[in-house]
C-alpha positions in Angstrom: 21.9 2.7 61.5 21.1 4.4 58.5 17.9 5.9 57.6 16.9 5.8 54.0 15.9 9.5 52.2 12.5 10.4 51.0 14.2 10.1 47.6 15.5 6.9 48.2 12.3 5.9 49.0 10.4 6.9 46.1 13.4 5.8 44.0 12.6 2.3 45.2 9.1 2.8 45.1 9.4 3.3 41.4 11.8 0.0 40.8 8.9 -2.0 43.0 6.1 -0.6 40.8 8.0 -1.1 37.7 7.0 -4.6 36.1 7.0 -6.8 33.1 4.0 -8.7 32.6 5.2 -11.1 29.7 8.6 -11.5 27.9 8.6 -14.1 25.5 11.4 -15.0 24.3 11.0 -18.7 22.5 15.1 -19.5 24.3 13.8 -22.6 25.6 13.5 -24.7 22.5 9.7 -27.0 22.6 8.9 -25.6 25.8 6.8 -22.4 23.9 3.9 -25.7 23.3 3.3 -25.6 27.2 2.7 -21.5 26.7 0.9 -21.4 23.8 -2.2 -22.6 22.9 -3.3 -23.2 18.6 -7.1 -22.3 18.3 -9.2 -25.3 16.8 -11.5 -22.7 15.1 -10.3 -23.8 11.9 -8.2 -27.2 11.0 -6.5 -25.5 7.7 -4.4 -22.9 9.9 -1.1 -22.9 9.5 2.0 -24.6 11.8 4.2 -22.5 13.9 8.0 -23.5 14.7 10.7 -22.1 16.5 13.3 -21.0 14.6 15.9 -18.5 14.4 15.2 -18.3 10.3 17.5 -19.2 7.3 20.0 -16.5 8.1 20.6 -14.7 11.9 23.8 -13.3 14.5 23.0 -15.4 16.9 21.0 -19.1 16.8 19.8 -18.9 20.3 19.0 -15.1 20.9 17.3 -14.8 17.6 14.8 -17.9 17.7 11.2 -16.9 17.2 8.1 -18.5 16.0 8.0 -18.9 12.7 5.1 -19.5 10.2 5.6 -22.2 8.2 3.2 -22.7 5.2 2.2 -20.2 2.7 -1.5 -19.3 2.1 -2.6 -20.2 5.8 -4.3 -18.7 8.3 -2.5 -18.9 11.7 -4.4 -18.2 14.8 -2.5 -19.4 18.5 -2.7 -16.9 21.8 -1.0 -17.4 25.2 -1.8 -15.9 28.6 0.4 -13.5 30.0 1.7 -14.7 33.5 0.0 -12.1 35.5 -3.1 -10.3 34.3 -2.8 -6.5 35.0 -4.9 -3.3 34.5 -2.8 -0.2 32.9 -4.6 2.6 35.1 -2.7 5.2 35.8 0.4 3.0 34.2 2.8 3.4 31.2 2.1 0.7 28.7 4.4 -0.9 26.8 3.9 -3.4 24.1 6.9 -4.1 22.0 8.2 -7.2 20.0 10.4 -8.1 16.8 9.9 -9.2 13.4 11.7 -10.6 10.5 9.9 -10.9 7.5 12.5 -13.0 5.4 10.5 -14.6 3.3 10.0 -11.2 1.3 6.6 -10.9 2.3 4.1 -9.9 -0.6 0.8 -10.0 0.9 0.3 -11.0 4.9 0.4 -9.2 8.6 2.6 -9.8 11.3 0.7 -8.0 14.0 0.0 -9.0 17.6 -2.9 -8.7 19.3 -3.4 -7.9 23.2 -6.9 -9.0 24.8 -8.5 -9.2 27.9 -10.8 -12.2 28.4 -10.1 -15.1 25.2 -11.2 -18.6 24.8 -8.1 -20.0 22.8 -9.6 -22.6 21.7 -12.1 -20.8 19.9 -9.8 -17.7 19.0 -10.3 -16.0 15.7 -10.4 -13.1 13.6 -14.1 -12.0 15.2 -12.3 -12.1 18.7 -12.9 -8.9 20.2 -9.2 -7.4 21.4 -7.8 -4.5 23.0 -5.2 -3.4 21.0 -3.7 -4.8 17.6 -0.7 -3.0 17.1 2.3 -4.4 14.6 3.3 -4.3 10.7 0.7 -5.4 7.7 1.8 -5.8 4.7 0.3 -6.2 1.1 2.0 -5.4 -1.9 3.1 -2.1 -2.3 0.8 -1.2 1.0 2.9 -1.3 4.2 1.4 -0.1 6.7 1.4 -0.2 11.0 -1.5 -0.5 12.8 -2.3 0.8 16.0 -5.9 -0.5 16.7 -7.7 0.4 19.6 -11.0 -1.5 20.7 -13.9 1.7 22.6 -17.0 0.6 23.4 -16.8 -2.2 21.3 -15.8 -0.6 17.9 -12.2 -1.1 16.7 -11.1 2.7 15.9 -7.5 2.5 13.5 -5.1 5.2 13.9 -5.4 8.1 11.3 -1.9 8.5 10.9 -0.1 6.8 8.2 2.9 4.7 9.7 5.1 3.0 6.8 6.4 -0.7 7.5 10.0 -1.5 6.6 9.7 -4.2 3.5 12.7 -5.3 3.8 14.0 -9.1 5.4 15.7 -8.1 8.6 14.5 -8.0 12.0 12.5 -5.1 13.1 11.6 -4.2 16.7 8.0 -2.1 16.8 6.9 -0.2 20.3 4.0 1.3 21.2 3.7 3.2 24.1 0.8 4.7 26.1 0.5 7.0 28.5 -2.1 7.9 31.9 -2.7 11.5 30.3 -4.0 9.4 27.0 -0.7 10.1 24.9 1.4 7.8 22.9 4.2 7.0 20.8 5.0 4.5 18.3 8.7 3.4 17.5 10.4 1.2 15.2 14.0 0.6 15.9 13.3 3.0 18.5 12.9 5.6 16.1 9.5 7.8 16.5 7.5 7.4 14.0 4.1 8.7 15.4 3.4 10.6 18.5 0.4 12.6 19.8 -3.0 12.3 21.8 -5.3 9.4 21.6 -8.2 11.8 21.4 -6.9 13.9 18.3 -5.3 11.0 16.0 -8.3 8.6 16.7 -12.3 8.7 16.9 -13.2 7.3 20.5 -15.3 9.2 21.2 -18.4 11.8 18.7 -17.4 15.7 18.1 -17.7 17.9 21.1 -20.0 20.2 19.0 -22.6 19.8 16.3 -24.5 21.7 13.7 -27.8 22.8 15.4 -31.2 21.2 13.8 -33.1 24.1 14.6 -31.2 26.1 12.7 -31.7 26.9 8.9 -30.1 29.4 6.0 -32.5 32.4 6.3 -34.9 32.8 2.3 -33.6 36.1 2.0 -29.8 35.2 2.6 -27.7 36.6 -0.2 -24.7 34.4 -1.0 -24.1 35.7 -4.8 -20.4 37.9 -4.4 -20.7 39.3 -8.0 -24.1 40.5 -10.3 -24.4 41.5 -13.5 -24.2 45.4 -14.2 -27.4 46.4 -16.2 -26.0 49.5 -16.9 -23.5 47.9 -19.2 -24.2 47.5 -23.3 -22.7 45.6 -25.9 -21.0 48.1 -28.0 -22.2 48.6 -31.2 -20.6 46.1 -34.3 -19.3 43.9 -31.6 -20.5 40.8 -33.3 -19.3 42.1 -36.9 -15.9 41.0 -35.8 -15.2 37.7 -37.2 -13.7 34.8 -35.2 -11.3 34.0 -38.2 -10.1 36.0 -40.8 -7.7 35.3 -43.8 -4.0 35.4 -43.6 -2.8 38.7 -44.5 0.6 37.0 -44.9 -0.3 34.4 -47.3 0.4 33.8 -50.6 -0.7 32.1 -53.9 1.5 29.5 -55.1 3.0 30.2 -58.2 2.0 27.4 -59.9 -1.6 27.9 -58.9 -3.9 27.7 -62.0 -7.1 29.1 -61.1 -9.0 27.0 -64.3 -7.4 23.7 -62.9 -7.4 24.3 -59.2 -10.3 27.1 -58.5 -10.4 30.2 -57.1 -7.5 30.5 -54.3 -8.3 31.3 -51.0 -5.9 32.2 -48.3 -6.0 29.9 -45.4 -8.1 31.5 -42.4 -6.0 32.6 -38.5 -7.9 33.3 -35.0 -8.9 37.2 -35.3 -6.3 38.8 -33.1 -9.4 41.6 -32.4 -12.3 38.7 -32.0 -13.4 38.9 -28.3 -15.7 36.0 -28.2 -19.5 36.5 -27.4 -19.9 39.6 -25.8 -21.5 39.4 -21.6 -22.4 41.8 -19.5 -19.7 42.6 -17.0 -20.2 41.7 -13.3 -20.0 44.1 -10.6 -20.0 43.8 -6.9 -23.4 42.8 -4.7 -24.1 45.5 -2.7 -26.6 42.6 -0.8 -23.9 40.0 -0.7 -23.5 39.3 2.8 -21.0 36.3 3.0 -21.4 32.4 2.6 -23.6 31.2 5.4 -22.0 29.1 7.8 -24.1 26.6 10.2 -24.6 27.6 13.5 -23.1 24.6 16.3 -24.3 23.5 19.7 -22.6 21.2 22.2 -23.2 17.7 21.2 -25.0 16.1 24.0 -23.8 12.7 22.8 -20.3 13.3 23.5 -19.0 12.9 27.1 -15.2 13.1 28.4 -13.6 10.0 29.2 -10.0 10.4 30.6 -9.6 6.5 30.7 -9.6 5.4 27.3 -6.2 4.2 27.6 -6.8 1.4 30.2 -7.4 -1.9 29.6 -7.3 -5.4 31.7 -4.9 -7.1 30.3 -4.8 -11.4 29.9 -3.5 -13.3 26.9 -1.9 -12.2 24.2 -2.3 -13.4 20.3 -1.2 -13.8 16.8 -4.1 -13.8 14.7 -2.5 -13.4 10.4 -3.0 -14.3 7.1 0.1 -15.1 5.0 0.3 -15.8 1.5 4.1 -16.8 1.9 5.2 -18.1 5.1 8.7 -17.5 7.1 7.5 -14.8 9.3 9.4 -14.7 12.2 8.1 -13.2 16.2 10.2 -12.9 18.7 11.0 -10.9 22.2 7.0 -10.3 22.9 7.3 -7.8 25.8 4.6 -6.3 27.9 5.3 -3.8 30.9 4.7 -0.5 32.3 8.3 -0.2 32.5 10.4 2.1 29.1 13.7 1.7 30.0 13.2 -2.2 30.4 12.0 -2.0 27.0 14.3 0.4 25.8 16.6 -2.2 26.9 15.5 -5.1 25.2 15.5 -3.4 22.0 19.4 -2.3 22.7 19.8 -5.7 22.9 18.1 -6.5 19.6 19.7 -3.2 17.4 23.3 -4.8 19.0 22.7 -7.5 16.3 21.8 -5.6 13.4 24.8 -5.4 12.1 25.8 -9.0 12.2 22.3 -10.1 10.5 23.0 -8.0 7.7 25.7 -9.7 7.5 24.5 -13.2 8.0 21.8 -12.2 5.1 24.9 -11.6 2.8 26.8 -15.2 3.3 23.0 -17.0 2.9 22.6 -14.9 -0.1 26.5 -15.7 -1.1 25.7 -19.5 -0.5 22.7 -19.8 -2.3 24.3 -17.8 -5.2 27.1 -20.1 -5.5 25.2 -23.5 -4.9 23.0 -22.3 -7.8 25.9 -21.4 -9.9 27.4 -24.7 -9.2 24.3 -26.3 -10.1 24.5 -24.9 -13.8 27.4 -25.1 -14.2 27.2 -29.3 -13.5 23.9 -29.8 -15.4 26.0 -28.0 -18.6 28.6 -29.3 -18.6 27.2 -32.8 -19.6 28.8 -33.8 -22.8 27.7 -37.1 -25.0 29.5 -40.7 -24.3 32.2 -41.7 -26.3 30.3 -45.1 -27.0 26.9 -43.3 -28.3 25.4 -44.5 -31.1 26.4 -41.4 -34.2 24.1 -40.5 -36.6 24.2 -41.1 -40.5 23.4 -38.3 -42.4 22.9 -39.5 -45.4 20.2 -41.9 -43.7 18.8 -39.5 -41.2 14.9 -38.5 -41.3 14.1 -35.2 -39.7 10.8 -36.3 -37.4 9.6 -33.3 -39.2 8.3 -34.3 -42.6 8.0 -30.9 -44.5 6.1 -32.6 -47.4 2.9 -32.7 -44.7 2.0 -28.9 -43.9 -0.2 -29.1 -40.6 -3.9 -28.3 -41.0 -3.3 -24.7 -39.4 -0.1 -23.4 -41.7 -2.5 -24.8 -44.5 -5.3 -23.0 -44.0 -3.1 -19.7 -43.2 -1.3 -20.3 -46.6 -4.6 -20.5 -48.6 -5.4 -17.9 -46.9 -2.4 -15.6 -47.9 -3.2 -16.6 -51.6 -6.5 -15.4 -51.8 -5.6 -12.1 -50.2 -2.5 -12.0 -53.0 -4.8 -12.7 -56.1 -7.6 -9.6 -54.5 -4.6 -7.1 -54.3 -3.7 -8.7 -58.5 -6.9 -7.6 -59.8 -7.1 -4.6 -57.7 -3.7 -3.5 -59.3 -5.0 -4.4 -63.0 -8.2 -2.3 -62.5 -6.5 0.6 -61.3 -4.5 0.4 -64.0 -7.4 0.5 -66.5 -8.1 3.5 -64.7 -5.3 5.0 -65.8 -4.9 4.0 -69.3 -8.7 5.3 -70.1 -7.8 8.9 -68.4 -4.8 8.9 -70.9 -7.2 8.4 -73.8 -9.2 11.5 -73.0 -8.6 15.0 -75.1 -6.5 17.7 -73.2 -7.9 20.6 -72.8 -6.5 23.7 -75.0 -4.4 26.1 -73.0 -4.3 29.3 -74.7 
């Protein structure tokens, strides 16, 4: 008989403990409507169907929920098969998204919750985590929302969303000693501690009330020196001076033109208005800095991580529709989801793909198109026209009202500039008349 190892032992310990609380993958065609519940909050929101998209690598894997309509609201949740708390767990929430309608302004987050009414499940439904891609023109962002004490606290990292129409797979991961990572493609994007790149919980220290910047507290670095004097004939020296290097036209004529002046340069020697210097303050004793106590408002909390865990929800605006959610997986276990998402980035490849041939098809079925509607040429048996008794169904003897008034218009402002013309030319013929001065 053999006995198993204390490794072994533990070894199966950890496959027992390991568990997935809710993989959805929509593979079993209508049967997501038993799962899934469409809150009634609002009648406008938007329908959901499963479908793998316009363009995928493979029709069953890659069916998801889709939105359908553009400028909805969609609101539906489901529960996840076996409620769980994450204490002292990993947590793993991970799940894909193709975008393909180009998305200009919508989310395609999830939320996780505890307690939910589905019925009556909306935006003001208080969640755990929201965690997933939002995007709005050229703002892409990820959020990672956490839900403390009842305030919803938003990661303070930025985390850019692709913007492009493939499939995406987004993880985030959380960790018992309150540390977590956030992945897309399985690529880190974010990493860190919950308590350093979000505000749970107030500062550990504060700025003390009973303390105050002493009256005689010198924070001035620099003085002025008494002892310094403006020298004598500093402001005799002018701001601008002539141009030594200029010269008078030659054909300057000082009765005609006046007196010639040379044009004026900035004073090489002009030091602006004169200031007393400034020396060091021998009283100067630094820029006062608050004194801080230990804030008694703020109290360690090593558990900020753990939730219970019981439905799950997509809860997003989208101006344009054709969202698509698919493989929705929740577990304590990474290499489960490191898995799945193998599975997913195994198919990249051939989407890209896929995406080219739709894009190809629609291409050429437009082409095609054009190409028919112009090449539509007139019937032999139709009716050809006489020239000589055709009337344009433009009568050019009628001017419309508009072109009328804009030509009278045009007149007026041609006659003005007439007599303008003929007075300046008066002008000129008068000057002409008038004796020249002698010029001995």
């Amino acid at each position: 008989m053999k006995i198993p190892t204390i490794a072994a032992v533990l070894g199966l310990a950890a496959v027992v403990s390991a568990e997935v609380f809710l993989h959805e993958t929509f593979s079993d065609g209508e049967g997501w409507k038993d799962r899934w519940t469409a809150s009634e909050h609002r009648e406008d929101l938007g329908k959901l169907e499963v479908s793998p998209g316009k363009w995928f690598a493979d029709e069953a894997y890659n069916a998801g929920l889709r939105t359908t309509e553009d400028y909805r609201f969609y609101a539906t949740s489901t529960k996840i098969p076996k409620p769980f708390n994450n204490k002292g767990k990993d947590l793993v929430i991970q799940f894909d998204v193709k975008n393909e309608q180009d998305i200009d302004c919508g989310g395609s987050y999830l939320k996780i919750f505890g307690d939910l009414d589905p019925k009556t499940f909306n935006g003001d439904s208080e969640y755990n985590i929201m965690f997933g891609p939002d995007i709005c023109g050229p703002k892409a962002m990820v959020h990672a929302i956490f839900n403390y004490n009842g305030t919803n606290h938003d990661l303070k990292k930025s985390i850019s969303a692709p913007k492009d129409t493939l499939t995406h797979t987004y993880t985030l991961v959380v960790k018992p000693d309150q540390t977590y990572e956030i992945l897309i493609d399985g690529k880190s994007k974010a990493d860190g501690s919950l308590l350093e790149d979000w505000d749970f919980l107030p500062p550990k220290t504060i700025k003390d009330p009973n303390a105050s910047k002493p009256e005689d507290w010198v924070e001035e670095a620099m003085i002025v020196d008494e002892t310094d004097v403006k020298p004598a004939n500093y402001d005799d020296i002018p701001e601008f001076i002539p141009d030594p290097e200029a010269k008078k036209p030659e054909d300057w004529d000082d009765d005609m033109d006046g007196e010639w002046e040379a044009p004026s340069i900035a004073n090489p020697e002009y030091q602006g208005e004169w200031s007393p210097k400034k020396i060091p303050n021998p009283l100067y004793k630094g820029e006062w800095v608050h004194p801080e106590i230990d804030n008694p408002e703020y109290k360690v909390d090593n558990e900020i991580y753990a939730y219970d865990f019981a439905n799950v929800g997509i809860d997003v605006w989208q101006v344009k529709s054709g969202t698509v959610f698919d493989n929705i997986l929740i577990t304590d276990d990474i290499e489960e989801a490191k898995k799945v998402l193998d599975e997913t980035k195994a198919l990249h490849s051939s989407e890209e793909a896929a995406q080219a041939a739709f894009n190809e098809k629609i291409q050429a079925e437009a082409k095609a198109k054009a190409e028919a509607e112009g090449a539509a040429t007139p019937d032999e048996g139709a009716e050809k026209i006489d020239l000589e008794q055709f009337e344009p169904p433009v009568k050019f003897d009628e001017v419309p009202p508009a072109a009328a008034e804009a030509l009278e218009k045009a007149k007026e402002e041609e006659i003005l500039e007439a007599i303008q013309e003929e007075a300046e030319k008066k002008v000129e013929e008068e000057d002409a008349k008038k004796p020249v001065k002698d010029e001995l």
